[in-house]
N, C-alpha and C positions, 0 to 999 in steps of 0.2 A: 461637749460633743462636737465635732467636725462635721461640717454640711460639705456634701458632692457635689461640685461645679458639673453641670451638663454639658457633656462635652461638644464643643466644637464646630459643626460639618464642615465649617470652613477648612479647618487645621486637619479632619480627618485626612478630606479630599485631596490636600495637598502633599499630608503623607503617603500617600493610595499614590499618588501620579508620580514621587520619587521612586518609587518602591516598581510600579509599572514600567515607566517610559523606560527604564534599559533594555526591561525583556522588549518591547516593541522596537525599538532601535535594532536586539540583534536578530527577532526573526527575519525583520525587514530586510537585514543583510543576508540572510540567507537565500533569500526568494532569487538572486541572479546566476548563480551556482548550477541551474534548472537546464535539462535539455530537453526538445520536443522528439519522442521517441514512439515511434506508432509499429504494429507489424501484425500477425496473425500466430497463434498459436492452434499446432496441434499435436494429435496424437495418431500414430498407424493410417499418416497422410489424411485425415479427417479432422474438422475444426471440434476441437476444446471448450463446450459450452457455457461455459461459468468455474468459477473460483476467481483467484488473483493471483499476480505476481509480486513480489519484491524485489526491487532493485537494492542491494546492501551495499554500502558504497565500501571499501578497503582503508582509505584514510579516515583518521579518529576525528571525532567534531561533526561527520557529515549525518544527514539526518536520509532515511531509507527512503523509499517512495514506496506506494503501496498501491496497484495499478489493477483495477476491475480488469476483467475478462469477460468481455461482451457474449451472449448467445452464439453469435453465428464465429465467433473463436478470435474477435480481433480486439485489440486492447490500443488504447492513446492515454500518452502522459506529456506536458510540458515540464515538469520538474522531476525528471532522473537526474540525481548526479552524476556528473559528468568526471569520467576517468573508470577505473577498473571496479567492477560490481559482481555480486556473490550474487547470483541468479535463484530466486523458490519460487515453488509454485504451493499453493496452498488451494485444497480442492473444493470445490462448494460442498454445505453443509448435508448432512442426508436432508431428503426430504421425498413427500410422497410425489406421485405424478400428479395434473395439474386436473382436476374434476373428480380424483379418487377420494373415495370415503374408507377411511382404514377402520377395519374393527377395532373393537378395544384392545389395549395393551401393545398391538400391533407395533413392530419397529417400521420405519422409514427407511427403505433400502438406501442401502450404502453408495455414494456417486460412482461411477464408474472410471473416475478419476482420481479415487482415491490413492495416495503412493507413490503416483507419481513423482519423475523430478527431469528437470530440464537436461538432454544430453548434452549442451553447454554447460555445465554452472557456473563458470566464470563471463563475463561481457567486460569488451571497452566498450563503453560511453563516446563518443565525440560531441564537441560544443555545436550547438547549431541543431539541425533538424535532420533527422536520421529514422530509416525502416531496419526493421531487427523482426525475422521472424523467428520462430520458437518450438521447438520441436520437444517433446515429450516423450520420455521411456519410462520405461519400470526399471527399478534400481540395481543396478550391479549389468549392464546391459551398454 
């Protein structure tokens, strides 16, 4: 009968850090790619108080930015890709108002931003630091 040799942690570890250190080498290269991209977003000239944006970048390989939308409707990213980006807005989830007690079974009114879509959907990006602000319709509009 064959006895198990226990394996390793020496050897695991150093296969774990082959196996690793590429992916960290190419996130690491992605991190400079990033532009600082700040603005306000709204809708029917009034701020947009929560959901997110996407920045989608057009060339393959780039990785999207996914950018909160602050209460009072203004949003900041350092890492938009830089060049032409597919603009979404994605709306905050339902939810009830802030000290309400819903009865049972009750739904969570629908945000009021639901459906919307930015009446840009395309942006360029420029490298460096840049204000973009963002306006919001209802679709086909």
């Amino acid at each position: 009968m064959k006895s198990f040799r226990s394996a390793d942690p020496w050897r695991i570890a150093r296969g774990a850090g082959i196996l690793v250190l590429p992916l960290l080498v190419a996130l690491a290269g992605c991190g400079g790619k990033g532009a600082s991209v700040s603005g306000k977003v709204t809708y029917d000239g009034k701020p947009v108080t929560g959901g997110t944006l996407v920045f989608s970048p057009a060339g393959a390989g780039n990785v999207p930015a996914s950018v909160p939308v602050k209460s009072d409707g203004t949003y900041q990213s350092t890492a938009v890709p830089v060049g032409k980006n597919r603009l979404i807005y994605n709306s905050p989830g339902d939810q009830y108002p802030e000290g309400y007690t819903p009865k049972p079974s009750e739904p969570a009114p629908k945000s009021p931003f639901n459906g919307l879509v930015p009446k840009q959907p395309e942006v360029e990006v420029k490298g460096g630091s840049s204000t973009l602000d963002i306006e919001l319709v209802k679709p086909g509009k």
